[in-house]
N, C-alpha and C positions, 0 to 999 in steps of 0.2 A: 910639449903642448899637444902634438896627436896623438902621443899615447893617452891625456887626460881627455883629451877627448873622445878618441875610441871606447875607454870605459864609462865616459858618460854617458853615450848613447848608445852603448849598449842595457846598460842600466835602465836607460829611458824606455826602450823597446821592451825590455820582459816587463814596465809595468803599463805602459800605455798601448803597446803592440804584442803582444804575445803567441796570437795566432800567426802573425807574421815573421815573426823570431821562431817559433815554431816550425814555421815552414821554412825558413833559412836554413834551421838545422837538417833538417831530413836530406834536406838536398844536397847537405854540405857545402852548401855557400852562404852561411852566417859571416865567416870572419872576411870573407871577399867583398859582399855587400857592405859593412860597417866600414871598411879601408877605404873601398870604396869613396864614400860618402864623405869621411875625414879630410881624404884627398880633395874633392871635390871644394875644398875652403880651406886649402893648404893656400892658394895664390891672395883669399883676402887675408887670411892671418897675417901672411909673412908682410903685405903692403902697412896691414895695420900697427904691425910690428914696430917696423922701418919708420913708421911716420912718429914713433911714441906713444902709443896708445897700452896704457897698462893693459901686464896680461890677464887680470880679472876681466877686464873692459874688451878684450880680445877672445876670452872663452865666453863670454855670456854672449858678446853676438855671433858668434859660430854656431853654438847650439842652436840659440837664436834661428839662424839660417837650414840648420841641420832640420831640427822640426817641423821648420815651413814646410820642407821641401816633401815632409811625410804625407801631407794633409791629415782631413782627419780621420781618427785613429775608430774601427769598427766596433773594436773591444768595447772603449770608452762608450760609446755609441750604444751598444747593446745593456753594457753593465748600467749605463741610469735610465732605459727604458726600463728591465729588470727592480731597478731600483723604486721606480714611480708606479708601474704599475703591478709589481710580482714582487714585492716586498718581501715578503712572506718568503717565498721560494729561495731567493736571494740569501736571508740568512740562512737558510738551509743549505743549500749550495754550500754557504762558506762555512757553515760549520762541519757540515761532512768531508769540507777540504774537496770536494768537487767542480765549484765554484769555475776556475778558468776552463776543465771539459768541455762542461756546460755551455760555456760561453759561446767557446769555438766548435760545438756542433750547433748551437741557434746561426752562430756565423754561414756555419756550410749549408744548413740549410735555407737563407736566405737566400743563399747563390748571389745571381746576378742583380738582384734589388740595392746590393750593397755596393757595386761596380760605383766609382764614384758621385756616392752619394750625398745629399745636400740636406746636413744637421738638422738647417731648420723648414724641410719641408712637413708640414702635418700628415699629409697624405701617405706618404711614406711611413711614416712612424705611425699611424692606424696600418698601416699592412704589415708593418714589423709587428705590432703589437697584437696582429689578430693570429699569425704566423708562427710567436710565440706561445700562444695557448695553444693552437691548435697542436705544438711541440708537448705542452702538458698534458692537454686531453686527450689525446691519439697518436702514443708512442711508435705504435707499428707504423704509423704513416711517417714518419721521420726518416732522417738519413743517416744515422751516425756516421760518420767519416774518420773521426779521432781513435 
């Protein structure tokens, strides 16, 4: 069961975390962090186990727990700002296959706005959103990091 879980969540991370998976790899602590975190719900597995709890009903609430424990995810975050108000650019993005770059230098250039940030703040999302044009409008002013 932790090896299915290890490849679930890592699965989960290249589509809803990538810049973070990204940065795991560089550092070479991608497969450290993922055992990690497997571990980390190795002691409810095995309880849920023990008591009879089918192991479908035992990997869906681990993930379950795995995911919480991510909050939310900056990618996801930025791809349906992109989506709602840069439509346009977005399929462009993904049809040039640039699409995650992109993502993850609007990410770096947020910097610190994105330090545990709150979905449904408006205010925020007007500064991400004025943040990201000014990424279209005035390239030289950017930071690429990627």
């Amino acid at each position: 069961m932790q090896d299915l879980l290890h490849i679930k969540l890592q699965s989960y991370l290249a589509v809803h975390y990538p810049d973070m998976l990204l940065a795991l790899r560089e550092e070479g602590k991608e497969e450290a962090y993922i055992q990690a975190k497997v571990e980390g719900v190795s002691g409810e597995m095995e309880t849920m186990f023990n008591t009879g709890t089918p192991a479908y009903m035992v990997e869906i609430h681990c993930m379950d727990v795995l995911i919480e424990s991510l909050g939310p995810s900056r990618y996801d975050y930025i791809y349906n700002i992109l989506e709602d108000e840069f439509e346009e650019r977005l399929i462009a993005f993904e049809n040039l296959g640039i699409l995650l770059y992109e993502i993850i230098n609007i990410i770096i250039d947020c910097g610190a706005l994105l330090d545990d940030f709150d979905e449904d703040d408006r205010f925020l999302k007007y500064k991400i959103v004025d943040l990201i044009g000014e990424y279209f409008t005035n390239p030289e002013t950017v930071h690429h990091g990627v």
